[in-house]
C-alpha positions as CSV (number, residue, x, y, z in Angstrom):
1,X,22.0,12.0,-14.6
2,X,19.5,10.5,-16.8
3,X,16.0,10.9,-16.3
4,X,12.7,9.3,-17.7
5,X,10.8,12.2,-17.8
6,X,11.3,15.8,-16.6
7,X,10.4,16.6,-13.1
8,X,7.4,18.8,-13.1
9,X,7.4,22.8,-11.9
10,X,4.0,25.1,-11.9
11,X,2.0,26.5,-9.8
12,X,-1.9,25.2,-10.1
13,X,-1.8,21.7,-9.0
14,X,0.1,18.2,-9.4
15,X,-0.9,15.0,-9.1
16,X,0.7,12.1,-9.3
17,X,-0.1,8.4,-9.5
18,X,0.1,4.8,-10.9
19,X,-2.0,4.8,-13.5
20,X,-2.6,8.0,-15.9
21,X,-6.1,7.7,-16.0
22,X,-6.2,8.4,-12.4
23,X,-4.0,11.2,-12.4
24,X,-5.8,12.9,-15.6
25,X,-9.0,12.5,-13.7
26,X,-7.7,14.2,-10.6
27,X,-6.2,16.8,-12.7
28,X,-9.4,17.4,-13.9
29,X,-11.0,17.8,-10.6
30,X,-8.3,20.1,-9.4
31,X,-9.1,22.5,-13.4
32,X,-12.5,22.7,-11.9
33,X,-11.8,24.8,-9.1
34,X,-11.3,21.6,-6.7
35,X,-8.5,21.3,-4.1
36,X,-6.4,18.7,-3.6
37,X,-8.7,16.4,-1.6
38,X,-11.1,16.3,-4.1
39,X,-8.6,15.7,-6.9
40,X,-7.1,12.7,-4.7
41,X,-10.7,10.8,-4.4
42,X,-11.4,11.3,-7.8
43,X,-8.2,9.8,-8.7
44,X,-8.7,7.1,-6.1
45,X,-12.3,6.0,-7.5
46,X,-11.0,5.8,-11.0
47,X,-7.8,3.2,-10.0
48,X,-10.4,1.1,-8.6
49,X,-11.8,0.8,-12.0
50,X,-8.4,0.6,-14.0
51,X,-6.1,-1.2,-11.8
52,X,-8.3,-3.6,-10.2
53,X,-5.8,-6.4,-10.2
54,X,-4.3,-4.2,-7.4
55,X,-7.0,-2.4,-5.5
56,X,-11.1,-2.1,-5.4
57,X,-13.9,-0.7,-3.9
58,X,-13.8,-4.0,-1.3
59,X,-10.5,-2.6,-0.3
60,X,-8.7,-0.1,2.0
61,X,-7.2,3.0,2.0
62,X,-4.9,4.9,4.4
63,X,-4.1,8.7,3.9
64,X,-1.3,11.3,5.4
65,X,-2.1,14.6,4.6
66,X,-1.7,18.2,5.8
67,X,-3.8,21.2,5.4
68,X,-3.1,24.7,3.6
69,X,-4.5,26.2,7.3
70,X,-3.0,23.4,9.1
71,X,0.8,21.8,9.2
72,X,0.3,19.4,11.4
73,X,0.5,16.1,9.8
74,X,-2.7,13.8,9.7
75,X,-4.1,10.5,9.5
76,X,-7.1,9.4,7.9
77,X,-7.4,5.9,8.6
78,X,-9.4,3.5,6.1
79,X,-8.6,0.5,7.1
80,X,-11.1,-2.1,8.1
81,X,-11.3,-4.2,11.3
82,X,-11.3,-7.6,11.8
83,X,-14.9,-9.2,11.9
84,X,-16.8,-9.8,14.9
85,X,-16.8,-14.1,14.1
86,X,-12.8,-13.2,13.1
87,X,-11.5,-15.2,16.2
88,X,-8.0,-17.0,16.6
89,X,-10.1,-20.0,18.0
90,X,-12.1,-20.1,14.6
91,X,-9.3,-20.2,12.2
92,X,-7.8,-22.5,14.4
93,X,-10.8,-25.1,14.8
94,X,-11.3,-25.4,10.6
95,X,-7.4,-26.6,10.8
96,X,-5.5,-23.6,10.1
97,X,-2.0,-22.4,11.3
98,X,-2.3,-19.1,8.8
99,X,-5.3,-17.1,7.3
100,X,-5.5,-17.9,4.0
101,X,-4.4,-15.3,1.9
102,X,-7.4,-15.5,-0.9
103,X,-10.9,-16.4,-0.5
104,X,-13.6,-14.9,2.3
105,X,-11.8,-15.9,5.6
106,X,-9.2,-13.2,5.2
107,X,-11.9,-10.3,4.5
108,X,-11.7,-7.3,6.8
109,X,-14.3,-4.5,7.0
110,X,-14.6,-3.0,3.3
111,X,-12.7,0.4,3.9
112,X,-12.0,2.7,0.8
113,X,-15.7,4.0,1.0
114,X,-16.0,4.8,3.8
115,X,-12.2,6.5,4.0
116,X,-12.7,7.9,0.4
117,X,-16.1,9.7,1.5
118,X,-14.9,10.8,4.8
119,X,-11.6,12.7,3.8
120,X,-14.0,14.4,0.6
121,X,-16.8,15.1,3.2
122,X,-14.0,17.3,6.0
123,X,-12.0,18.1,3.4
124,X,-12.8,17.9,0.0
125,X,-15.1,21.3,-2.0
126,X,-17.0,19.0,-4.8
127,X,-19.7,16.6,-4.2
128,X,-19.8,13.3,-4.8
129,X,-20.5,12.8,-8.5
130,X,-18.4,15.4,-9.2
131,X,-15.7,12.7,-7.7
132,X,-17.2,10.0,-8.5
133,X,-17.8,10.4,-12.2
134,X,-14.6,9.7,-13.5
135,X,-14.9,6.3,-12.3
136,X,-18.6,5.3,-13.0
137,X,-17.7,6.4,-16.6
138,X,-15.2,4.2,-17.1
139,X,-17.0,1.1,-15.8
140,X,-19.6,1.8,-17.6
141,X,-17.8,2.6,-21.1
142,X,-15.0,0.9,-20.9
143,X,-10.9,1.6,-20.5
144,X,-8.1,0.1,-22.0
145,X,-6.9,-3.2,-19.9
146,X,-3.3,-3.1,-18.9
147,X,-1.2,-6.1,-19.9
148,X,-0.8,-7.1,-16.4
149,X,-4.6,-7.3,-15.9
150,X,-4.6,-9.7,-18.9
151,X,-1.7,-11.8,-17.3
152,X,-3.4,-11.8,-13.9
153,X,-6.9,-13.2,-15.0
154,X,-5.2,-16.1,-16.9
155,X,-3.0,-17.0,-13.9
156,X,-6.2,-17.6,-12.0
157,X,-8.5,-18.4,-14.9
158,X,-8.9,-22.1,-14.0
159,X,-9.5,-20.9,-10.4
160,X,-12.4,-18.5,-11.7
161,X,-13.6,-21.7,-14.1
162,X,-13.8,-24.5,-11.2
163,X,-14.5,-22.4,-8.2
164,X,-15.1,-18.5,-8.6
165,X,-17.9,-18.8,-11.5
166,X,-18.6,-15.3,-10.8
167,X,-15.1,-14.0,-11.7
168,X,-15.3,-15.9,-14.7
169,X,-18.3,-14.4,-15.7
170,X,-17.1,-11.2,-15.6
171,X,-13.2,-11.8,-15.9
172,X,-13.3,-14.6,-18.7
173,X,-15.6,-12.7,-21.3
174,X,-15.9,-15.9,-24.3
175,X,-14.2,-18.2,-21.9
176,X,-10.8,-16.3,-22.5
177,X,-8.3,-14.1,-20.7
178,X,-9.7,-10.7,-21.6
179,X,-7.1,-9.4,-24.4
180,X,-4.1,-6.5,-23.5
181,X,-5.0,-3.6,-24.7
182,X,-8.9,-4.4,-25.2
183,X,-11.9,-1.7,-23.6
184,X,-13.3,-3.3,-21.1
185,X,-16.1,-2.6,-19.0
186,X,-17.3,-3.5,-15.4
187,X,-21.6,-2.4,-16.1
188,X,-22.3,-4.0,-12.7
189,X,-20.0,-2.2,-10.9
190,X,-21.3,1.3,-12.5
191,X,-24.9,0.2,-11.2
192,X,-23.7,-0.2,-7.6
193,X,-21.9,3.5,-7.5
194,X,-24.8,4.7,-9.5
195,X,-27.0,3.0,-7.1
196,X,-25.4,4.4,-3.9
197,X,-25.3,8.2,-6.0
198,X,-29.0,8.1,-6.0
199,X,-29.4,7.3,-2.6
200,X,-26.7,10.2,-1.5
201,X,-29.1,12.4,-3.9
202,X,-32.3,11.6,-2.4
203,X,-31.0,13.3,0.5
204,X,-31.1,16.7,-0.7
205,X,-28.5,19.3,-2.0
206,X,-26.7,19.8,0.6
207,X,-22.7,18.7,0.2
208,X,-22.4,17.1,3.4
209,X,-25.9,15.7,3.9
210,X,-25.1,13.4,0.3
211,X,-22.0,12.7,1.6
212,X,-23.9,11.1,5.1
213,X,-26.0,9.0,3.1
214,X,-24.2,7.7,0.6
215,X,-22.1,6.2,3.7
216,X,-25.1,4.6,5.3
217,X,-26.3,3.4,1.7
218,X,-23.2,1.5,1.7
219,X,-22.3,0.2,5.5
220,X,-25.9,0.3,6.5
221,X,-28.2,-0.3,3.2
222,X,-27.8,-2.4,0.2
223,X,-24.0,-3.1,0.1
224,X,-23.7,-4.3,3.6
225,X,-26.8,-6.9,2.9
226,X,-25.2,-8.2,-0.1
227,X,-22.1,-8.5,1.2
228,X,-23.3,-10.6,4.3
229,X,-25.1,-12.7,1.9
230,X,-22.5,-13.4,-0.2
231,X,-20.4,-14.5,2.6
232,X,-22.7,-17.2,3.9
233,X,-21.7,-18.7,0.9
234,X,-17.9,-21.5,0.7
235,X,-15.7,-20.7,-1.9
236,X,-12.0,-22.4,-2.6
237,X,-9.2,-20.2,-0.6
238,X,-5.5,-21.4,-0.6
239,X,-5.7,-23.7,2.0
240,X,-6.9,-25.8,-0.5
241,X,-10.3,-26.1,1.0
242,X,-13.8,-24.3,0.6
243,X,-14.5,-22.1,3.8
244,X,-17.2,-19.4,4.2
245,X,-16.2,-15.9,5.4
246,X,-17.6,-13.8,8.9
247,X,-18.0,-10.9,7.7
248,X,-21.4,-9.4,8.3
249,X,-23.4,-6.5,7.6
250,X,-23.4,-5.6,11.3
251,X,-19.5,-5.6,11.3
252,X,-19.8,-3.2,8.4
253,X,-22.4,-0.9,10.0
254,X,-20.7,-0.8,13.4
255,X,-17.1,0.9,11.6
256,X,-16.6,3.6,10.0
257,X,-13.1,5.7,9.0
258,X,-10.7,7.3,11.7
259,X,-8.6,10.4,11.9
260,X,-5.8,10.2,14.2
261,X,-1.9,12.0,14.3
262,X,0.7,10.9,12.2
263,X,3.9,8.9,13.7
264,X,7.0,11.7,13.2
265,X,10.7,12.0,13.3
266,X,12.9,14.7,13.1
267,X,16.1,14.4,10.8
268,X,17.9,17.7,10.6
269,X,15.9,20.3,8.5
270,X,13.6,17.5,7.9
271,X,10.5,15.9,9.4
272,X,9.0,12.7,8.0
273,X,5.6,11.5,8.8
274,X,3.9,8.0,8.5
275,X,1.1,6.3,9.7
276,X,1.3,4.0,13.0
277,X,2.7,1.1,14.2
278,X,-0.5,-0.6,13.2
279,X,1.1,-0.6,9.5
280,X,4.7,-0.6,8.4
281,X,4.8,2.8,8.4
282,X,7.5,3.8,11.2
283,X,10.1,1.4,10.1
284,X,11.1,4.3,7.2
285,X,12.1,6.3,10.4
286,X,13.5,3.4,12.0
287,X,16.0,3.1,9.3
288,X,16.6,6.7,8.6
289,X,17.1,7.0,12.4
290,X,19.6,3.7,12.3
291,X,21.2,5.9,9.3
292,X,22.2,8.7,11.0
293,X,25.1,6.7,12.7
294,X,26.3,6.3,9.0
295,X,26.0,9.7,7.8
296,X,29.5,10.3,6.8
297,X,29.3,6.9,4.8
298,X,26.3,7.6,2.7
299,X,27.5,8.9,-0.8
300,X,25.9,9.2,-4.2
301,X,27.9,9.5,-7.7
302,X,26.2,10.5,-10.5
303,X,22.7,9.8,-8.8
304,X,23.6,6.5,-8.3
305,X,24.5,4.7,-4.4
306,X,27.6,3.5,-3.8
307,X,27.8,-0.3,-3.0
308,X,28.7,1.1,0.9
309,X,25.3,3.1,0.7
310,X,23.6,-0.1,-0.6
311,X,25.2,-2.2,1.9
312,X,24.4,0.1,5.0
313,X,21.1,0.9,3.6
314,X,20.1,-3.1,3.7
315,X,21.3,-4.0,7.4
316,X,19.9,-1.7,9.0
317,X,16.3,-2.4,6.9
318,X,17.0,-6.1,8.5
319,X,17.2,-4.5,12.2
320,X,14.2,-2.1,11.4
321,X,11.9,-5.1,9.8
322,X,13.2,-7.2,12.8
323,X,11.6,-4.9,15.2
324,X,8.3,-4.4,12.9
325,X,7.7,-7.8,13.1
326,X,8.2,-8.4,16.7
327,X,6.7,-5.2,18.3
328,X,4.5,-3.7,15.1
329,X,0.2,-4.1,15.7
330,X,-2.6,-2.6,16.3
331,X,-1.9,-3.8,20.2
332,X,-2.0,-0.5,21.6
333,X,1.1,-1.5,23.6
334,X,4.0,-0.5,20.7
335,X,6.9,0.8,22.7
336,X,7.1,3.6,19.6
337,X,8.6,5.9,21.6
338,X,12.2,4.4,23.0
339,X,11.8,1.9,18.8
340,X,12.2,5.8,17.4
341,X,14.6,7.2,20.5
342,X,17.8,8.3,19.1
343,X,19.4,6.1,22.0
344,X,17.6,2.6,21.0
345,X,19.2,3.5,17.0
346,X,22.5,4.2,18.6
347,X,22.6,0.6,20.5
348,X,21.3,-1.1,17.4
349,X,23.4,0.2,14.5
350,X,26.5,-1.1,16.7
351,X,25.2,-4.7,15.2
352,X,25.7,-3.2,11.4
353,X,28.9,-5.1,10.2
354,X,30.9,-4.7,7.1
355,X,29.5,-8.4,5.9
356,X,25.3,-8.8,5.3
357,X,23.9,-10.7,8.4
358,X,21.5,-13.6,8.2
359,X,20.0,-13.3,10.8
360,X,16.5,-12.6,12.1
361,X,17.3,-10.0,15.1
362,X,14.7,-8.1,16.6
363,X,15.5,-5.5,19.9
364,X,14.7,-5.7,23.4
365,X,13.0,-1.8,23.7
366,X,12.6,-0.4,27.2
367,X,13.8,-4.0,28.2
368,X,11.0,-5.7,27.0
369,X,11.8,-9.4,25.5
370,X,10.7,-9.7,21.5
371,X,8.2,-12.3,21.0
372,X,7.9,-13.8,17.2
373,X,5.2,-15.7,15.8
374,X,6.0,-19.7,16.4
375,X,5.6,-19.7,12.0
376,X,8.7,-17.1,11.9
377,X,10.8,-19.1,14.8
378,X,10.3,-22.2,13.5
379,X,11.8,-21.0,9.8
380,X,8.8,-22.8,8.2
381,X,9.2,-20.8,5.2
382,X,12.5,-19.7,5.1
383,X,14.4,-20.2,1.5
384,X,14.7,-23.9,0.9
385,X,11.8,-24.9,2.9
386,X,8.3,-25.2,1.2
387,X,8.8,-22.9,-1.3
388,X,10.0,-20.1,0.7
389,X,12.0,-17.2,-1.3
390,X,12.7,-15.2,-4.3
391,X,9.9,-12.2,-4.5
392,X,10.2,-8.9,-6.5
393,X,8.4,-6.8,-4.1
394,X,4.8,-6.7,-3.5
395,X,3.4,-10.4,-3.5
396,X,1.9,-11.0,-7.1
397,X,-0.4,-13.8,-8.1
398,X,2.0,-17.1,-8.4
399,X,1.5,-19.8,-11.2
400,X,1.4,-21.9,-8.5
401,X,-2.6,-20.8,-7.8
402,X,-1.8,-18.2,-5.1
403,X,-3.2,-15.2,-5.4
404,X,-1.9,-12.6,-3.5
405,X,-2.3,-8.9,-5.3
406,X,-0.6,-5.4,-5.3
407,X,-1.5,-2.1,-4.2
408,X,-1.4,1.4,-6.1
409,X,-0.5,5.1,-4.7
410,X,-1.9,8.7,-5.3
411,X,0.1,11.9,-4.0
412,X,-1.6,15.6,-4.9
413,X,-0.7,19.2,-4.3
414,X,-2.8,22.1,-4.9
415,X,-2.4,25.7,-5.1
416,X,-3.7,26.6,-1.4
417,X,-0.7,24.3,0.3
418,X,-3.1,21.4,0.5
419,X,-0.7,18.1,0.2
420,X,-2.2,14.3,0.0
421,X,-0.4,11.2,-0.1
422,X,-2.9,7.6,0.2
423,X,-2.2,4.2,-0.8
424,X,-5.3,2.5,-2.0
425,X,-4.9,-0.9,-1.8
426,X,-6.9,-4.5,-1.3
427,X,-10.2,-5.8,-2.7
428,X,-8.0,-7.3,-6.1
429,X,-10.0,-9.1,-8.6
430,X,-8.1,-12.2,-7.3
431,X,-8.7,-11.6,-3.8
432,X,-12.1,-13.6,-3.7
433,X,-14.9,-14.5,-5.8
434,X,-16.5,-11.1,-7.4
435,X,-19.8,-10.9,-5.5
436,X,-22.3,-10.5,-8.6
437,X,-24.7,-8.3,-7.6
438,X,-21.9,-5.2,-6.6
439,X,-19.4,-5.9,-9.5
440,X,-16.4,-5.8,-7.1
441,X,-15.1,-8.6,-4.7
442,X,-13.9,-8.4,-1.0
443,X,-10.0,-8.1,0.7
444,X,-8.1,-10.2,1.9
445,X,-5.8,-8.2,4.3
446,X,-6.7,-10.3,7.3
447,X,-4.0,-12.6,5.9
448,X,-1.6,-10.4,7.8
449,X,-2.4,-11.5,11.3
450,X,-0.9,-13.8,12.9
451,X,-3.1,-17.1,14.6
452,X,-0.2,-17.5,17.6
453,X,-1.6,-15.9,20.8
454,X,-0.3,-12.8,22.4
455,X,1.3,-11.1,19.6
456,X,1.1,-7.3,18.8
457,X,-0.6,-8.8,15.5
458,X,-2.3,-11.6,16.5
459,X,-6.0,-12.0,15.1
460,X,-9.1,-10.4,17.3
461,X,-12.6,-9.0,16.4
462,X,-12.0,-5.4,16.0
463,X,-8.1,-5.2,15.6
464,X,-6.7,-3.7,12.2
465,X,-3.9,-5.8,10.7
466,X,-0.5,-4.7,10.7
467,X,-0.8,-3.7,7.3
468,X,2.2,-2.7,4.5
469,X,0.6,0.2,3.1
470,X,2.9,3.2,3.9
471,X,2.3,6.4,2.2
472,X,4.3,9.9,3.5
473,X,4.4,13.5,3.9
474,X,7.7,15.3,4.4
475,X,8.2,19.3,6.2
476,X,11.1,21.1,5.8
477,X,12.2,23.8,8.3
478,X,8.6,22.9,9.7
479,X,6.8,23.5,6.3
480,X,5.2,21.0,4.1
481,X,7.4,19.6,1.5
482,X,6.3,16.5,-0.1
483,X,4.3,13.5,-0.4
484,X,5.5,10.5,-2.2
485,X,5.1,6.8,-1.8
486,X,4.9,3.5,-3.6
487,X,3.3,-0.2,-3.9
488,X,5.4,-2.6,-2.9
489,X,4.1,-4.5,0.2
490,X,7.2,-5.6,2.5
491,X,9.3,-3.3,0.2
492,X,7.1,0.0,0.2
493,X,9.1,1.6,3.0
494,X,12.8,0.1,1.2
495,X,11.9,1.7,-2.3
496,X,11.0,4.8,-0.4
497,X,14.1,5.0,1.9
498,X,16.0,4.7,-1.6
499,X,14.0,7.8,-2.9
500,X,14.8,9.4,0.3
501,X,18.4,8.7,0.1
502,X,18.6,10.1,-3.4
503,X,17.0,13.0,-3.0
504,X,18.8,14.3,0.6
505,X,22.0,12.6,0.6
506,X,22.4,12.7,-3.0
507,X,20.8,16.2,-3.9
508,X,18.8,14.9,-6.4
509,X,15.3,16.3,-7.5
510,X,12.2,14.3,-7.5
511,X,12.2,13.1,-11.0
512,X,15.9,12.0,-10.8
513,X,15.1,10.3,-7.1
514,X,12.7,8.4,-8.1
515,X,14.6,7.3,-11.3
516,X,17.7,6.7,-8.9
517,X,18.4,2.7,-8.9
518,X,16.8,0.7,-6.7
519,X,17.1,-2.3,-3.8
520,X,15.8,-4.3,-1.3
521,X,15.8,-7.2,1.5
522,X,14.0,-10.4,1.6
523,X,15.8,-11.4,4.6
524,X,12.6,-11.1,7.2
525,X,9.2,-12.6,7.0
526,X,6.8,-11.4,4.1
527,X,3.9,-9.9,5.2
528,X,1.6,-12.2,2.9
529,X,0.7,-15.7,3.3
530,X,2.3,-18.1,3.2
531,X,4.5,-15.8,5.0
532,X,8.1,-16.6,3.0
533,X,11.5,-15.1,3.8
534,X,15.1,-15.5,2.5
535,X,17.6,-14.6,4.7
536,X,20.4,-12.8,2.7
537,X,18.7,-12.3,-0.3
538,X,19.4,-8.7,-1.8
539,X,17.0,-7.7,-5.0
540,X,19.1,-4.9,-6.9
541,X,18.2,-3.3,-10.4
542,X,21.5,-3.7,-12.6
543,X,21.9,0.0,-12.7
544,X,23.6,-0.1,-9.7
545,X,26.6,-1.3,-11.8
546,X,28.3,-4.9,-12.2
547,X,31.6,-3.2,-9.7
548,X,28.8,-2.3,-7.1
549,X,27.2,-5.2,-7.7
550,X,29.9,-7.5,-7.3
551,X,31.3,-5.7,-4.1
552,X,27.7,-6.7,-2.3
553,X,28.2,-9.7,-2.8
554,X,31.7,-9.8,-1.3
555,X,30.0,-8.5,1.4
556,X,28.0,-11.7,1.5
557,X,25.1,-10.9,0.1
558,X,23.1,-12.8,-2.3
559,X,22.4,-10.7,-4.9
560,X,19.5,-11.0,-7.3
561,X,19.7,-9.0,-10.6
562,X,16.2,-8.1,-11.4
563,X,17.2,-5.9,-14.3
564,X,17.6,-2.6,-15.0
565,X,13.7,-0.9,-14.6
566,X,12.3,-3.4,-12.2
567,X,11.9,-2.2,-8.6
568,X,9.4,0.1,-7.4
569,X,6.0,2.4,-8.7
570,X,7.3,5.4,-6.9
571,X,5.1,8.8,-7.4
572,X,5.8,11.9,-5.8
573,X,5.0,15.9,-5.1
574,X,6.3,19.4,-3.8
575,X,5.8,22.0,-2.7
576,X,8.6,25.3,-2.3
577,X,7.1,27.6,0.9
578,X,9.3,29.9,-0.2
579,X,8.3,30.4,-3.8
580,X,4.7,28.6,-3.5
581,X,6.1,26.5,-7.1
582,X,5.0,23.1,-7.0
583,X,6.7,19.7,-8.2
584,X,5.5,16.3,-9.7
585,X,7.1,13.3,-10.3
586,X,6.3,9.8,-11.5
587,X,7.8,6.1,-12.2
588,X,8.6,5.0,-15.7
589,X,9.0,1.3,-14.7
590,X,5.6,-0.6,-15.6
591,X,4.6,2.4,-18.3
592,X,2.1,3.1,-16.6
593,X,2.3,5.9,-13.9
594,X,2.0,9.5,-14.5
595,X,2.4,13.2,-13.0
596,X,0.6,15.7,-14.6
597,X,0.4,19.1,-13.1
598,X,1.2,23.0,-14.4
């Protein structure tokens, strides 16, 4: 079949990512003698910088990795808590029935540093301005802005103007939009990681003991402070109304970054691992485990699905979603166990038909009754009701004002069996109003709890929020295999079950996988405020072909062309136990993802 690009084969190092910059930079780091930890926090540091209208240093990041000693899949886990002041009671008193998806309310605990630092500091050989370099130099000299950067600032640009003056001041250089293509620079920004570099090197030489520091210099020092001040302060969110956040420096200084195992599933030769059920992450092995009672069905001609695959592919995503949003959160009750058991898939894929349901249709696992947010029963934002409908994947900023963001996604291999995948995410330059004094502004993933009590997600000091961010790490025969993901939000895990299915049902490499086209379902409740979901809606790139097309939607589907090169930022990487050669892959869609490797 056609590819973009050729899949890439050596034996040093890959890395691949969503922007090139970041994958050159981790290249770099891996030239130098560095493994692939350090290659995949230099990498991460520099999308900060260069795709900032999908992640930042106010962000989060969640990792799945294994070790060249170690093939036991891990998680590092750097995503912030809910504040102390974050109460259901709160939200609820200043008139809300959902957290805002922009502004200060929906700030969680900053993240990324504190996860970047960690994973370098156990993990990682270089220090940290060997890491960190790539990214302060850009801020401080400038990059070249991506078109969608350009297009993102003047979606908001009267929101920056009348409300965020500090976004305009560094978003709107002149008044104006910056221009496509232009260098741009973020000096600020460069001061603060320069600032916390100095305080990391007042601590000495040693590796570890900079490392230490820099952390504190950050949740316990200067950062923290400015953040908490900033916060005391009401800006414009889309409610409509001005509201102050509750995020503090003492929430910051009382969190810091988590290992913990990774979720697993076993599918023949293969073994997939996610994060928890406090993201999205198990639903891939929800519907791969729904799959297996379609095996036989699942065909591929000429690297493209059959309208059959397709069609099966996209129920049973509605049954796993179903179940994500009634028994997904950071509860510490998930039933993940029986929602993984071969026997709980068996009893649900009898409710795949030959004709695309509409409905909403969680399970009852080990018994237990599925409780859904009163937003979700009521169909408040279902298709045809206040603006419900119609998205192309991970919530972008609307011309409406809302302004929802993306996320971006690094996966590395290196040369000693080291294998990384993290999706850095949160902390977008429409997110909230750029706190001056740092360069950077805060996240907004709060917006994924829910306000209704007694839900796996519901908001509480503390809790993480049932995130999207998904990346994952494959074994074969019990070895290491490959790390791949994708932004996306509420379609991360269908773009990768469509890589998945490419590359193991229909024996196609990484490259030609990733290039395979691609689908997904609207039918269940976004993730993002205000929360919108279209029941029957299938988003399908024209590749698929107008026969396959047209046999979806005598299946009853409601199929959205969204043109040929439209769905997904898949990256991907390999490694061969048996011959030690390692593979690299990257999207073409968006021009703007590489793998480099040799």
């Amino acid at each position: 079949m056609f590819t973009t690009r050729p899949e890439l084969v050596g034996t040093h190092g890959m890395v691949a990512s969503t922007h090139w910059l970041a994958s050159s930079a981790g290249m770099a780091v891996l030239e130098d003698g560095g493994n692939a930890f350090d290659a995949a926090v230099a990498a991460g540091f520099v999308l900060q910088v260069v795709e900032p209208h999908l992640n930042g240093p106010g962000g989060e990041v969640p990792v799945v990795f294994t070790t060249g000693t170690d093939a036991t899949p891990k998680v590092l886990c750097g995503q912030g808590v809910a504040p102390a002041g974050a109460t259901t009671a709160h939200y609820r008193d200043l008139g809300l029935d959902l957290v805002p998806g922009s502004g200060l309310l929906a700030a969680t605990v900053p993240g990324a540093w504190d996860g970047w630092l960690t994973l370098l500091r156990d993990h990682g050989t270089k220090s940290l301005r060997d890491v960190l370099g790539f990214a302060i130099g850009y801020a401080r000299d400038g990059f070249p802005l991506l078109e969608r950067v350009s297009a993102t600032v003047d979606t908001v640009s009267d929101l920056f103007r009348d409300h965020w003056t500090s976004s305009a001041a560094l978003w709107l250089p002149g008044g104006q939009p910056p221009r496509p293509g232009a260098r741009f620079r973020n000096p600020k920004l460069a001061d603060t990681w320069e600032w916390l570099l100095a305080a990391a090197e007042a601590a000495g030489s040693d590796r570890e003991a900079q490392i230490e520091a820099a952390r504190r210099a950050w949740s316990q020092g200067f950062v923290a402070a400015q953040v908490e001040q900033f916060c005391r302060t009401a800006f414009r969110d889309d409610s409509g109304v001005d509201h102050a956040g509750v995020l503090t420096g003492q929430d910051m200084a009382s969190w810091q970054a988590t290992y913990e195992d990774a979720v697993t599933a076993d599918f023949g030769e293969w073994t997939v691992a996610k994060i928890g059920a406090w993201s999205q992450g198990p639903v891939l092995l929800q519907q791969l485990r729904l799959l297996e009672a379609f095996a036989d069905r699942l065909s591929y001609v000429d690297g493209v699905p059959t309208a059959e695959t397709v069609h099966l592919a996209v129920e049973c995503a509605k049954l796993a979603f179903a179940d994500r949003e009634a028994w997904y959160g950071d509860s510490g009750g998930v039933p993940l166990e029986t929602l993984l058991s071969r026997e709980y898939a068996q009893a649900r894929s009898a409710l795949v038909g030959e004709t695309a349901s509409r409905d909403l249709r969680p399970g009852s696992p080990d018994g237990l009754k599925p409780v859904l947010a009163g937003h979700v029963l009521a169909g408040s934002f279902v298709a045809g009701k206040e603006g419900g409908g119609g998205a192309l994947g991970e919530p972008t900023v609307s011309r409406t004002g809302a302004v929802r963001g993306d996320t971006v996604h690094i996966d590395v291999v290196d040369r000693w069996g080291n294998l990384v995948s993290a999706t850095p995410s949160g902390g977008w330059l429409q997110s909230s109003p750029t706190i001056p004094s740092l360069g950077f502004c805060l996240g907004t993933r709060a917006q994924m709890f829910w306000l209704d009590e007694g839900l796996p997600n519901t908001l509480a000091p503390g809790k993480r929020p049932r995130i999207t961010l998904s990346p994952t790490l494959a074994l074969r025969a019990g070895d290491p295999a490959a790390a791949f993901g994708t932004p996306g939000g509420d379609q991360q895990d269908q773009w990768q079950l469509g890589f998945w299915l490419a590359h193991t049902t229909g024996g196609l490499n990484l490259q030609e996988a990733i290039d395979s086209p691609m689908w997904h379902s609207n039918a269940f409740p976004s993730s993002f405020y205000p929360r919108a979901w279209t029941p029957g809606e299938l988003v399908v790139e024209s590749r698929l072909g107008a026969a396959t097309l047209d046999a979806l939607r005598d299946r009853g589907h409601e199929v959205i062309d969204a043109g040929p090169w439209a769905l997904g930022r898949m990256s991907a990487v390999g490694r061969d136990a048996r011959d030690g050669l390692l593979r690299g892959a990257a999207n073409a869609r968006g021009n703007q993802g590489y793998a480099v490797g040799r």
